[in-house]
C-alpha positions as CSV (number, residue, x, y, z in Angstrom):
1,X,66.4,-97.0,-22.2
2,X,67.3,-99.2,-19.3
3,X,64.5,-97.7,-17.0
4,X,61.9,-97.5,-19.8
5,X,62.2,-100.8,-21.1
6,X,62.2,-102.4,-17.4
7,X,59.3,-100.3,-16.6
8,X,57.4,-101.3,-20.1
9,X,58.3,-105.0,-18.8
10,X,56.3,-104.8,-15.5
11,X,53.4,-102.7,-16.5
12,X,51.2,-105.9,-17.0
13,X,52.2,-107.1,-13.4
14,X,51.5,-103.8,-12.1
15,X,48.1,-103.4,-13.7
16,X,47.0,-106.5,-12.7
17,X,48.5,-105.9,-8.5
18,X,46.9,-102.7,-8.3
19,X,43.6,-102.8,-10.3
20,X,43.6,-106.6,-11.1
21,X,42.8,-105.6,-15.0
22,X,42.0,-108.6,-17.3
23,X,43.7,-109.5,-20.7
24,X,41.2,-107.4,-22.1
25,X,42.1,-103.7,-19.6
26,X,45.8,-104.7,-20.7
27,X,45.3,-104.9,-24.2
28,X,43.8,-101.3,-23.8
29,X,46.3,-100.4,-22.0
30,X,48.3,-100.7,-24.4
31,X,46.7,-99.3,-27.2
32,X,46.8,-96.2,-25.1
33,X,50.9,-96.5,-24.8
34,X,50.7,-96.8,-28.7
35,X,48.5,-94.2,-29.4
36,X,50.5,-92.0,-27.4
37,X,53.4,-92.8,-29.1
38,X,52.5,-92.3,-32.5
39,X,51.0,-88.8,-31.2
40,X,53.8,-87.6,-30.0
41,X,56.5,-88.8,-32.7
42,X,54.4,-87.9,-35.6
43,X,52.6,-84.9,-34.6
44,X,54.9,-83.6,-31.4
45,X,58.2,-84.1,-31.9
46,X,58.0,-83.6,-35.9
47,X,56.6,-79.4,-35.4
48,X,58.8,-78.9,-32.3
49,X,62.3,-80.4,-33.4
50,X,63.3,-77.5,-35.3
51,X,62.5,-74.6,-32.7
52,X,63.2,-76.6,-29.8
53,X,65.8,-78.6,-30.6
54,X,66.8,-82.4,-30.1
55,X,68.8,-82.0,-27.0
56,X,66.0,-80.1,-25.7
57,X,63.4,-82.7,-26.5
58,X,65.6,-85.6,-25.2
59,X,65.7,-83.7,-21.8
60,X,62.5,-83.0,-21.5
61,X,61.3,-86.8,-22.7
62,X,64.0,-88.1,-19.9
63,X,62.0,-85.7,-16.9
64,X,58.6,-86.5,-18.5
65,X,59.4,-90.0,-17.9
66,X,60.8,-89.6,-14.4
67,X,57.7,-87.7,-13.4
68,X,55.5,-91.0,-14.4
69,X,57.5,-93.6,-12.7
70,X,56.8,-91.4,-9.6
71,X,53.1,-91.0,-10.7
72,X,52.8,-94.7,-11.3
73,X,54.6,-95.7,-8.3
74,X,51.8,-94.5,-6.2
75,X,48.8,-95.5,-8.5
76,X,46.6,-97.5,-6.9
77,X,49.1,-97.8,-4.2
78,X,46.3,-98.1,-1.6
79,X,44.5,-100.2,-3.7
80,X,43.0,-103.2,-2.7
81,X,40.6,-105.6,-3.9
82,X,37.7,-104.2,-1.2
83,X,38.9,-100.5,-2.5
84,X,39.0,-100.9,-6.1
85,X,36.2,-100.8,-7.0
86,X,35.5,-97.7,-4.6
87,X,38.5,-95.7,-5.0
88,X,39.9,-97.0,-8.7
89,X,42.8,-94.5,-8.8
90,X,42.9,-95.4,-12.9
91,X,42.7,-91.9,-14.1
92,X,46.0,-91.3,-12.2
93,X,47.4,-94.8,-13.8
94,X,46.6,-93.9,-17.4
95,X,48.2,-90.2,-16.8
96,X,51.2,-91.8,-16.0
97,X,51.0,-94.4,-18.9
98,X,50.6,-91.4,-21.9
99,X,53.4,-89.7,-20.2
100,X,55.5,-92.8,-20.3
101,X,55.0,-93.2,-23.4
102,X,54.9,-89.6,-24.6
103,X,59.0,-89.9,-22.5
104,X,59.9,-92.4,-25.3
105,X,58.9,-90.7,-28.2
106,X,60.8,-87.8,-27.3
107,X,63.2,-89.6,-26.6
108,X,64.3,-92.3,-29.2
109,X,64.1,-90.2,-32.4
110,X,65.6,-87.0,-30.3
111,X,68.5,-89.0,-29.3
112,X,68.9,-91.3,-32.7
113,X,69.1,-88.2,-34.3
114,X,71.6,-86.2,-32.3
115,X,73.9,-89.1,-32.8
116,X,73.2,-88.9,-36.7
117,X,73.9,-85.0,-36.0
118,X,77.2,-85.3,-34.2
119,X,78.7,-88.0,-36.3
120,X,81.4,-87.1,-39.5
121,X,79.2,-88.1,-42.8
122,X,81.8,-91.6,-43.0
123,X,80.8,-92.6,-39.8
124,X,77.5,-92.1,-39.6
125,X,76.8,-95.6,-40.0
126,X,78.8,-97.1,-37.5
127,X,78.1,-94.6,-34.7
128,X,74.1,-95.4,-35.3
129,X,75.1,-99.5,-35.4
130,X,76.8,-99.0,-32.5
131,X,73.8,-96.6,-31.0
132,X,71.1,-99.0,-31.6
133,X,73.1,-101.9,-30.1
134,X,73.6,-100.3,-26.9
135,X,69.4,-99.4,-27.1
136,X,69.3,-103.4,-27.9
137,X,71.6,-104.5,-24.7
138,X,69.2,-101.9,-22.5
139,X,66.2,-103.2,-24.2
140,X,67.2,-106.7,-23.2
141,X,68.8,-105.7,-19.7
142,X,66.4,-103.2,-18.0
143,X,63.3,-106.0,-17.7
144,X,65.9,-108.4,-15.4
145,X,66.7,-105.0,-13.7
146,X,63.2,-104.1,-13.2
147,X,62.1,-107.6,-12.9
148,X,64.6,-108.1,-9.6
149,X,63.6,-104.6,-7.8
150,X,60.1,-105.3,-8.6
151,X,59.8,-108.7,-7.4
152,X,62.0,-108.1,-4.5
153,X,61.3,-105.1,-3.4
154,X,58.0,-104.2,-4.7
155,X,56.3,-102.3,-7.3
156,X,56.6,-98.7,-5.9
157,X,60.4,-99.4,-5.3
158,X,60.5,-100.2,-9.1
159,X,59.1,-97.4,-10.4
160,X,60.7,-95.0,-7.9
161,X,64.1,-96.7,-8.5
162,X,63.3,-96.6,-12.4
163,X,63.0,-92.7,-11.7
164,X,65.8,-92.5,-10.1
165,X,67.7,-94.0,-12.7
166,X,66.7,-91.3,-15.1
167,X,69.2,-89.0,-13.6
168,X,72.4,-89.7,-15.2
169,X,70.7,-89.8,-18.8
170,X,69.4,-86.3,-17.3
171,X,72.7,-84.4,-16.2
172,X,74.8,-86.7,-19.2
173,X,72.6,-85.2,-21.2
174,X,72.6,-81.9,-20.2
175,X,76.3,-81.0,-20.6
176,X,75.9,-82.3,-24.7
177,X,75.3,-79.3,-26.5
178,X,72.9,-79.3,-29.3
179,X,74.0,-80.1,-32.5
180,X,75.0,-77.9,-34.8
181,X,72.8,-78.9,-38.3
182,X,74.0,-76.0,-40.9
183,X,76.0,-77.3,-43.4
184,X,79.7,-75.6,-44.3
């Protein structure tokens, strides 16, 4: 949650360096990330989660969103005011938006659920409390993270370093097994 909320965070900054978009393009923009979202949450992961599998979803939602902090890394990367207009690059920007956003919502319900999955029934509660506060401290966390690489060391080493970070979810991940939903 780190690198997606971080990433989320400097969107507007990054729309606005590369393609210089007005209030208006950002407020598209993200209508585009919702959209997106409730796609892929209600339609997406609802039909695949029982052939598929949460763990499976998580993983792939974790890659997916690797894949567009590299593709918006270099979005509009050449971009200048002179070129903008000439060479836009905004088809390449949006494809990395909707598979942002399609990351997420694999992700959060995927991963809100395995911990629902792997918890004894008398616990549940407190394993999801202590779930959602850890999603709170990243939520709160990964813009100041962001916010430093991106400012210091530019947009493409955010988004690259954002990617990056995606890794340890990615191998932590893969060595959980998926749960296990029959009941005794």
């Amino acid at each position: 949650m780190i690198s997606f909320s971080g990433m989320e965070f400097t969107l507007t900054f990054l729309a606005v360096e590369r393609f210089s978009f007005s209030p208006d393009r950002i407020a598209w923009m993200f209508v585009l990330i919702g959209c997106t979202l409730i796609l892929v949450q209600g339609f997406v992961v609802r039909r695949l989660v029982g052939p598929v599998g949460e763990r499976n979803l998580a993983l792939a939602g974790i890659a997916v969103g690797a894949i567009a902090f590299v593709i918006l890394s270099q979005a509009g990367i050449s971009s200048t005011p002179e070129t903008i207009s000439r060479f836009p690059n905004i088809p390449l920007f949006n494809l990395g938006l909707v598979l942002m956003s399609a990351g997420v919502a694999l992700i959060s319900p995927c991963l809100t659920a395995m911990t629902s999955l792997f918890s004894e029934d008398n616990r549940q509660g407190f394993h999801l409390g202590v779930f959602r506060s850890a999603g709170s401290l990243a939520r709160a966390t990964g813009p100041l993270l962001a916010a430093l690489i991106y400012f210091r060391f530019g947009s493409d080493s955010a988004y690259l370093a954002g990617a990056l970070f995606l890794t340890l979810p990615l191998i932590i991940l893969a060595t959980v097994p998926q749960p296990d939903k029959t009941t005794d």
